[in-house]
GUMI-676776 format. One line per field, with one value per residue (C-alpha): residue number from 1; residue in three letters; x negated, y, z. Coordinates in steps of 0.2 Angstrom, whole numbers, padded with zeros to 4 digits. Example, Ala and Ser with C-alpha at 12.3 -4.5 7.8 and 13.67 -1.06 7.14 Angstrom:
2
k: c(1,2)
r: c(ALA,SER)
c1: c(-0062,-0068)
c2: c(-0022,-0005)
c3: c(0039,0036)
//
This chain:
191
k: c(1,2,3,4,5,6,7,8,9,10,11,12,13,14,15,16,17,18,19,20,21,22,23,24,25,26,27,28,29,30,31,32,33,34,35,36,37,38,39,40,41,42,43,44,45,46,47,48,49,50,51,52,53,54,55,56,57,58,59,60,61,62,63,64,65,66,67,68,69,70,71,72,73,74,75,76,77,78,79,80,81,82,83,84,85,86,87,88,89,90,91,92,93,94,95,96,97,98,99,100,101,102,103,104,105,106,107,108,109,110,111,112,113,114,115,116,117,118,119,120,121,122,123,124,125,126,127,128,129,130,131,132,133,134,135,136,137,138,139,140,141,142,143,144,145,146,147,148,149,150,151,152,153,154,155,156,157,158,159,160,161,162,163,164,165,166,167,168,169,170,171,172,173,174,175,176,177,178,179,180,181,182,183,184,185,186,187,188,189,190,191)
r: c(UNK,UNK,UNK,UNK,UNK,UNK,UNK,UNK,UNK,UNK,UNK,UNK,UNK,UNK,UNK,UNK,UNK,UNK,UNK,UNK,UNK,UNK,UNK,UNK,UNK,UNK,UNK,UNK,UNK,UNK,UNK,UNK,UNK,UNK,UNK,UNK,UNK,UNK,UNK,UNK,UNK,UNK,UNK,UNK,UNK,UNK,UNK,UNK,UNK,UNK,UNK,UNK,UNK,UNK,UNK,UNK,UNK,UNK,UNK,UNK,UNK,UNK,UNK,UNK,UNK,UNK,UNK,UNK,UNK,UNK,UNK,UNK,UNK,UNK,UNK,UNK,UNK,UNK,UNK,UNK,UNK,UNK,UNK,UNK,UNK,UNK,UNK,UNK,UNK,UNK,UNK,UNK,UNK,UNK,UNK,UNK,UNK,UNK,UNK,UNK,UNK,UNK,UNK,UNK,UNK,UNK,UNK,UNK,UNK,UNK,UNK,UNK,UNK,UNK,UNK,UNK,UNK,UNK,UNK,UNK,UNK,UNK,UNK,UNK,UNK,UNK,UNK,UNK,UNK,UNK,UNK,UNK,UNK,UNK,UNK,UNK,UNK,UNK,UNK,UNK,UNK,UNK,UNK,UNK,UNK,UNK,UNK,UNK,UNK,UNK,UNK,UNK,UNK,UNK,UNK,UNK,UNK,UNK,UNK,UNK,UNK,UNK,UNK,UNK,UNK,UNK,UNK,UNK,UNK,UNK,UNK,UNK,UNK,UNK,UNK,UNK,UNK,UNK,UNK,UNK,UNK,UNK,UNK,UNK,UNK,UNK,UNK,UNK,UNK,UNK,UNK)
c1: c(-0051,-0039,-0046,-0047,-0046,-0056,-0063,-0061,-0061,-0058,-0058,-0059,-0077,-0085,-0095,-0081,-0084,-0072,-0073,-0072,-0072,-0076,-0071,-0074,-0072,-0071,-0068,-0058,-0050,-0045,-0042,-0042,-0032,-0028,-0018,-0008,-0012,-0017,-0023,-0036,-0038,-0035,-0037,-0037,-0048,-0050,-0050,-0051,-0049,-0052,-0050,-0049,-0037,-0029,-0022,-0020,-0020,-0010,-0007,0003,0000,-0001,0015,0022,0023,0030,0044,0046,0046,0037,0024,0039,0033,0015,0008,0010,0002,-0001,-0014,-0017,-0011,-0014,-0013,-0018,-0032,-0027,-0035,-0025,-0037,-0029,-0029,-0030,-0029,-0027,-0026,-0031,-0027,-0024,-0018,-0009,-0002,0003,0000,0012,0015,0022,0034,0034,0025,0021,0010,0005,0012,0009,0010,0007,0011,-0006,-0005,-0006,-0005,-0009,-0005,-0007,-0006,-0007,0005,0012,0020,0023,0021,0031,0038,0042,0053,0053,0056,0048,0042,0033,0030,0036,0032,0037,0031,0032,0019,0020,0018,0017,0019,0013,0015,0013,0027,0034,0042,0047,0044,0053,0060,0069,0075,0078,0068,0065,0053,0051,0058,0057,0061,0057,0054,0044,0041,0043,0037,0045,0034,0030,0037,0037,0046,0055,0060,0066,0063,0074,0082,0090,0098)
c2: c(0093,0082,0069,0050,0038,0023,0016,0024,0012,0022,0016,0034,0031,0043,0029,0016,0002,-0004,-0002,-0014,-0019,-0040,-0049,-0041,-0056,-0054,-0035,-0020,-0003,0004,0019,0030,0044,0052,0068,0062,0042,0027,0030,0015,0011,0021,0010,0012,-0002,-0020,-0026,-0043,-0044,-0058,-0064,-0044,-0030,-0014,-0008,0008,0020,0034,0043,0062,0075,0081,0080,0097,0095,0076,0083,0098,0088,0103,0090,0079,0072,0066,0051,0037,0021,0021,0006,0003,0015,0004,0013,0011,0023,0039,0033,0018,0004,-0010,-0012,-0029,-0034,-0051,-0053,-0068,-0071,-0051,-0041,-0024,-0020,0000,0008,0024,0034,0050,0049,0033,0012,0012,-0002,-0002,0006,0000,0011,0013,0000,-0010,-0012,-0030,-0036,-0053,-0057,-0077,-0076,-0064,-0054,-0036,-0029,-0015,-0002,0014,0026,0041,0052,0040,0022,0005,0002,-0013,-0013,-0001,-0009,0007,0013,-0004,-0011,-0030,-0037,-0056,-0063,-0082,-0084,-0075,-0063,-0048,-0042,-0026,-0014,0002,0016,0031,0029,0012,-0006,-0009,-0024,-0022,-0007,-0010,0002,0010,-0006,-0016,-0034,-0043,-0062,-0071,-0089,-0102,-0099,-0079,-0076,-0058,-0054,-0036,-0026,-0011,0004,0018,0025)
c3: c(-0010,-0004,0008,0004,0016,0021,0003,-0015,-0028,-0047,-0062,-0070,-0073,-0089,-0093,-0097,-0083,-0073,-0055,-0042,-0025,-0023,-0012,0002,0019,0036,0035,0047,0036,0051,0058,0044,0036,0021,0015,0000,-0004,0003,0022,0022,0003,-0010,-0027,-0046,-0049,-0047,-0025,-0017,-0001,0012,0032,0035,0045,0037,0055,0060,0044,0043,0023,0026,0035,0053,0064,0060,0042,0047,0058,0047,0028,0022,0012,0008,-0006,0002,0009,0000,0004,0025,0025,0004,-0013,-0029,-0046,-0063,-0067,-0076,-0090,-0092,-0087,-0076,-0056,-0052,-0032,-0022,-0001,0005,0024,0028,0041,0036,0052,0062,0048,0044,0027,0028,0012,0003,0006,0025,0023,0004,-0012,-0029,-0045,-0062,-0080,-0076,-0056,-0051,-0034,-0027,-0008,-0005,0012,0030,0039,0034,0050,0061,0049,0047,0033,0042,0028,0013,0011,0010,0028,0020,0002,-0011,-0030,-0042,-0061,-0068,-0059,-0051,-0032,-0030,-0012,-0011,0006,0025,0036,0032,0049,0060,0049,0049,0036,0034,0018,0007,0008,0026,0022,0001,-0010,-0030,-0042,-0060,-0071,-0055,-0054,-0039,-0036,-0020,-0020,-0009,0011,0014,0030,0029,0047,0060,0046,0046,0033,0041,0022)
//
């Protein structure tokens, strides 16, 4: 079993449907943990999210295995993990005025990761900031597996990683959209 954080949105349904999570307003994910991905959310469906906080979250294991990187590979996605559904069907996300702040990720996406060929996220406007990769890389946002993140607006700042991407890390055949006025600030890359 491994344990899911906050909310499970998955799209790996027998029946066929697509599962989704909308809009959800005036909301607080906080305060949660997960062993292997996403810490506050973990979602292979569709997710809207409003006027909410994602603080606090924490995606890895315990300290030892931390300090020791003996689950090197886990905890991805301190606050948010986003991922296609293992059958294929899309993830679709937008944050509207959100707050992903202090959340940590053992290994990889401090704040969020996004994976997968059909992973879309949206994020018009909020704040993503003091949020933590501890063995990996992306303090911020890491966008991999061919999968897009589109930033219309808000701050990116003081976010902090051991590996590459101290505010945004895109790799594997990713998308990365830079509109409107997005303020990337502090954010640090110790590789």
């Amino acid at each position: 079993i491994i344990p899911i954080g906050g909310i499970y949105i998955n799209n790996d349904d027998a029946t066929g449907e697509n599962a989704y999570l909308k809009v959800l307003n005036n909301s607080a994910i906080n305060d949660n943990w997960s062993a292997v991905y996403g810490g506050g959310v973990y979602c292979a469906g569709d997710f809207t999210l409003a006027d909410s906080t994602i603080n606090y979250n924490i995606c890895g294991a315990d300290e030892s295995d931390i300090e020791t990187g003996k689950l090197k590979n886990q905890g991805r996605g301190g606050a948010i993990f986003l991922s296609q559904s293992k059958t294929g069907k899309t993830s679709n996300s937008v944050f509207e005025n959100v707050e992903i702040k202090y959340n940590k990720a053992m290994y990889y996406g401090g704040a969020i990761q996004t994976g997968g060929v059909n992973t879309v996220l949206v994020f018009n406007s909020g704040e993503i900031s003091e949020n933590e990769a501890i063995l990996g890389g992306a303090a911020a946002v890491y966008v991999t597996s061919y999968s897009t993140f589109t930033i219309n607006g808000g701050t990116i700042s003081n976010n902090i990683c051991d590996g590459r991407g101290g505010a945004i890390h895109s790799a594997y055949g990713c998308t990365v959209n830079l509109n409107g006025e997005v303020v990337l600030t502090q954010d640090e890359a110790k590789l």
